[in-house]
ZAMARGU-4260 file (C-alpha; in steps of 0.2 Angstrom, whole numbers, plus 5000, padded with zeros to 4 digits):
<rodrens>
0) 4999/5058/4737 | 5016/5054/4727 | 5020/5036/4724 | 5036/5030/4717 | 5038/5012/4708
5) 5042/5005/4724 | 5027/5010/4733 | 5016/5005/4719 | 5024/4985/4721 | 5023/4984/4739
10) 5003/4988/4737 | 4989/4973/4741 | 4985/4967/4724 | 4968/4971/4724 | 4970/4990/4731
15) 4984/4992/4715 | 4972/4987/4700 | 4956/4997/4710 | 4970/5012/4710 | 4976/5008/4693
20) 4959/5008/4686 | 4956/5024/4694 | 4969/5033/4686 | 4961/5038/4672 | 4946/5044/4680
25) 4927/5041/4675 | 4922/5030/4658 | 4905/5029/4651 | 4897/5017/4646 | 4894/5014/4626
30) 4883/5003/4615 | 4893/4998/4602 | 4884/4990/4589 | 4888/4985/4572 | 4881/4973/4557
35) 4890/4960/4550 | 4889/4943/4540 | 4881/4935/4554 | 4870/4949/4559 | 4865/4962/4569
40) 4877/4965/4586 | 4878/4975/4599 | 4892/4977/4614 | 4892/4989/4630 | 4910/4994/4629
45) 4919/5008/4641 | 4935/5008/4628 | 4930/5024/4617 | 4942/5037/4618 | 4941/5054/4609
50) 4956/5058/4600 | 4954/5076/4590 | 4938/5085/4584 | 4944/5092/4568 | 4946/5080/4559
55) 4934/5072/4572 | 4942/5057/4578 | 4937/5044/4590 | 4944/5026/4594 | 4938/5010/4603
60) 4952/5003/4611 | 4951/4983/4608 | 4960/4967/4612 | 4969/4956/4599 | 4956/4943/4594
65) 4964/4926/4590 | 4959/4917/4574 | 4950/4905/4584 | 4937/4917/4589 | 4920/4912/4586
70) 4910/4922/4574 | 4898/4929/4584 | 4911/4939/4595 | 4906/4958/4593 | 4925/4963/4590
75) 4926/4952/4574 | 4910/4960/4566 | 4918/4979/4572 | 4933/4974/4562 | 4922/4965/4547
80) 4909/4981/4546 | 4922/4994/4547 | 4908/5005/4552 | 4898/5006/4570 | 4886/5013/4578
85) 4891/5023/4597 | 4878/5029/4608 | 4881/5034/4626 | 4871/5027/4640 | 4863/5036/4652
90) 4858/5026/4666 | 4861/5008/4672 | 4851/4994/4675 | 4853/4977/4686 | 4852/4961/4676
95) 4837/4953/4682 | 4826/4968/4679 | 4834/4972/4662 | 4823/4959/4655 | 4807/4966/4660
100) 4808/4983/4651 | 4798/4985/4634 | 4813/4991/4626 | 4825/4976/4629 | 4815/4963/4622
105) 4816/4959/4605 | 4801/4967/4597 | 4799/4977/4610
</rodrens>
């Protein structure tokens, strides 16, 4: 399939971002986690990107957080710590059934 500019405009909204999103093919997800001032943190991110592997380099891809961000947000310890934490996941869960498992439960 070839689209030009044009054809990508005259697209429904909703089929251009699925298609847009598409693009660049599957992204794991990560837990991202981090500790800072305010403690221990952890995100699920899909941002990582792997840049070179000698040096090895990897980057997580974030938004510009404005000042007024509160101090819990995970991207204001990332930038705080300067060093995270990235493991891949392997399987996902629904919500409501997250909580039930052992391992999800503080102390567990």
């Amino acid at each position: 399939m070839i689209l030009n500019s044009e054809d990508l405009d005259h697209l429904e909204k909703r089929y251009r971002t699925a298609f847009a999103n598409s693009l660049s093919g599957f992204k794991p997800a990560n837990l991202v986690g981090s500790r800072g001032s305010s403690g221990d943190n952890l995100a699920i991110m899909s941002s990582a990107v792997h840049l070179g592997s000698s040096p090895f380099l990897l980057a997580l891809v974030l938004v510009d957080v404005p000042d007024a961000a509160v101090e819990e947000d995970g991207s204001v310890d990332i930038a705080a710590a300067g060093t995270v934490t990235i493991s891949g996941l392997d399987r996902y869960h629904r919500a409501e059934t997250l909580g039930r498992m052992p391992y999800a439960k503080p102390g567990g």
